[in-house]
N, C-alpha and C positions, 0 to 999 in steps of 0.2 A: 565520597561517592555521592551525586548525584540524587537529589528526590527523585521521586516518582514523575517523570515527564509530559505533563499537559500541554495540547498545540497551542503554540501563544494564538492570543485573543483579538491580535490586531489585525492577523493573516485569516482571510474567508477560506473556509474549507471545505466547501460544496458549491457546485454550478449554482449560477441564477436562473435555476426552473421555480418552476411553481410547485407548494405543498403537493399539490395531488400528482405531479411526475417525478418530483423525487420520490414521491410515499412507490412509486412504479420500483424506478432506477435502483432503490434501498432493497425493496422485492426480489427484484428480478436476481441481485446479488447475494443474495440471504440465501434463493432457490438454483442456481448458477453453483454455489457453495456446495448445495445438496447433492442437485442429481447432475452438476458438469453443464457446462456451457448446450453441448449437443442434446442433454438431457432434460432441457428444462423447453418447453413450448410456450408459444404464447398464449395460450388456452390454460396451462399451469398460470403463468403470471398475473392474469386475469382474475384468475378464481383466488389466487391468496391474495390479490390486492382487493377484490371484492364487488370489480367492476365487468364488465361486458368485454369480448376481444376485441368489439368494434370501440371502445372506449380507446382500447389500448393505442388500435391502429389510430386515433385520433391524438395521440400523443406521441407519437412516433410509428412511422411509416414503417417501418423492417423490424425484426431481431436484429440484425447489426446496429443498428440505430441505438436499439439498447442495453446491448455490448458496446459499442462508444462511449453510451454517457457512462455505463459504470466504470470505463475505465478512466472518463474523464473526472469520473468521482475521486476514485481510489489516487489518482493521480493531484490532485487537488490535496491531499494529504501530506504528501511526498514535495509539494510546493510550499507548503507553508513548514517543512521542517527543514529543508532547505534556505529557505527562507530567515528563519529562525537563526540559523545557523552562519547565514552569509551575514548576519547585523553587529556580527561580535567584532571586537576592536582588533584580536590575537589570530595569529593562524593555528595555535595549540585549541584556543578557546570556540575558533571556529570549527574544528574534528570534534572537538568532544561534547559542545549543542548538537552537532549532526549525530552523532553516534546517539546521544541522547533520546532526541525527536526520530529521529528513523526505530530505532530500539521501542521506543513507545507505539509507537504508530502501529510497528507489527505487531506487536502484544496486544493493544485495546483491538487489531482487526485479526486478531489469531485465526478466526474462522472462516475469514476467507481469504487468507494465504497461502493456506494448500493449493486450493484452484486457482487461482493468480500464477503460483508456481508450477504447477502440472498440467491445466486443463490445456488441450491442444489449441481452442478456440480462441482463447484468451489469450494462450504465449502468441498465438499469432497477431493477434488484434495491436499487440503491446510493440511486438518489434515492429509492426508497420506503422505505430501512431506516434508520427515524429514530433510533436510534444513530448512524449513521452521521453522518446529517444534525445531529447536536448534536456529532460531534467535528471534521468542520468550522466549525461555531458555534464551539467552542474553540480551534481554529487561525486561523482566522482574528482570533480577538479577542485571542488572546496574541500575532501578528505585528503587526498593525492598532489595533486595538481598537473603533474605527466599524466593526460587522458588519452596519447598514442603509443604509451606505451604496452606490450601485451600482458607482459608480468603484469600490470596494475589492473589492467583488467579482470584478468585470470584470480588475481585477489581479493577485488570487490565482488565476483561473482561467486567465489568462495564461502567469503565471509556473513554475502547474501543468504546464500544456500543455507548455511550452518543456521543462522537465525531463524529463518524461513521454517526451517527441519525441525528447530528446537521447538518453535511455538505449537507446531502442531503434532507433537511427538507423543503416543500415547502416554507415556512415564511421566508429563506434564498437565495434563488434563484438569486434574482437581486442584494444580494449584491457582491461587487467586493473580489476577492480572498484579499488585506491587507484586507481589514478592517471587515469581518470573522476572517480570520487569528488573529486581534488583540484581535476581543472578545470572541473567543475560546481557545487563551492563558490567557488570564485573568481567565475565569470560570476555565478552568482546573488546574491551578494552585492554586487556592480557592478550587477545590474537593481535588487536592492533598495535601494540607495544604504543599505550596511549597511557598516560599517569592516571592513577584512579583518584 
């Protein structure tokens, strides 16, 4: 099995904004987590980042603007474990880095997976941000490789869902991100009939 999974170090995993609009974008997604995309103002995001709204509005023009970058964030995550993943030499060894760095990814960002998965604002944001929509084309085609087929999809959304569910499932809560991490690579590697 697998250690504990760290983004490699060569792939960037945050926008090139500046400290004080990610210390925003990091905000805005922590508060997003909280009270839901619809629930969060920018008069909220202001006051926990500790600036003024008209600061905010000087760092991005809209709340969409800041639903972008975080999805451009969280999406920047999901590039470099992909990433990660497409460098290996094997098509075995490339599913099971992926399974690896995706498994990781949602574990160290447990907290805001749920809203990624549920919030209406976000699932919208997600299916209309075709970046996004091409590095699922890429995950699914470095795990799979049939990306029109529906089974295949119907099963990375599956097995999405299942991890998604697990991280934030109350019965999980107290445990420590490895040892989740361990037994979410086990099981998922058992659904994907993947060798452990």
């Amino acid at each position: 099995m697998a250690a504990w999974a760290d983004p490699p170090s060569d792939v960037v995993v945050r926008p090139p904004y500046s400290a004080a609009k990610q210390r925003t974008v990091d905000t805005a997604l922590r508060l997003f987590a909280e009270h839901g995309v619809g629930g969060t103002s920018l008069q909220m995001i202001a006051d926990a980042v500790g600036i003024t709204k008209a600061a905010i509005y000087h760092q991005f023009r809209t709340k969409d603007e800041i639903v972008l970058a975080a999805v451009e964030s969280e999406l920047n995550g999901l590039e470099a474990a992909v990433a990660a993943a497409e460098s290996q030499d094997s098509a075995e060894r490339v599913r099971e880095v992926l399974v690896e760095q995706v498994v990781g990814l949602v574990v160290r960002r447990r907290q805001l997976v749920g809203m990624l998965q549920t919030d209406p604002v976000m699932i919208r944001s997600l299916a209309e941000n075709a970046p996004f929509q091409r590095m699922i084309e890429r995950l699914i085609a470095s795990h799979i490789g049939d990306t029109s087929h529906s089974g295949v999809r119907v099963k990375v959304a599956m097995v999405s869902a299942a991890i998604g569910g697990a991280v934030t499932h109350p019965l999980v809560t107290d445990l420590d991100d490895e040892v989740l991490y361990t037994h979410l690579l086990d099981i998922t590697h058992r659904l994907l009939q993947l060798p452990d």
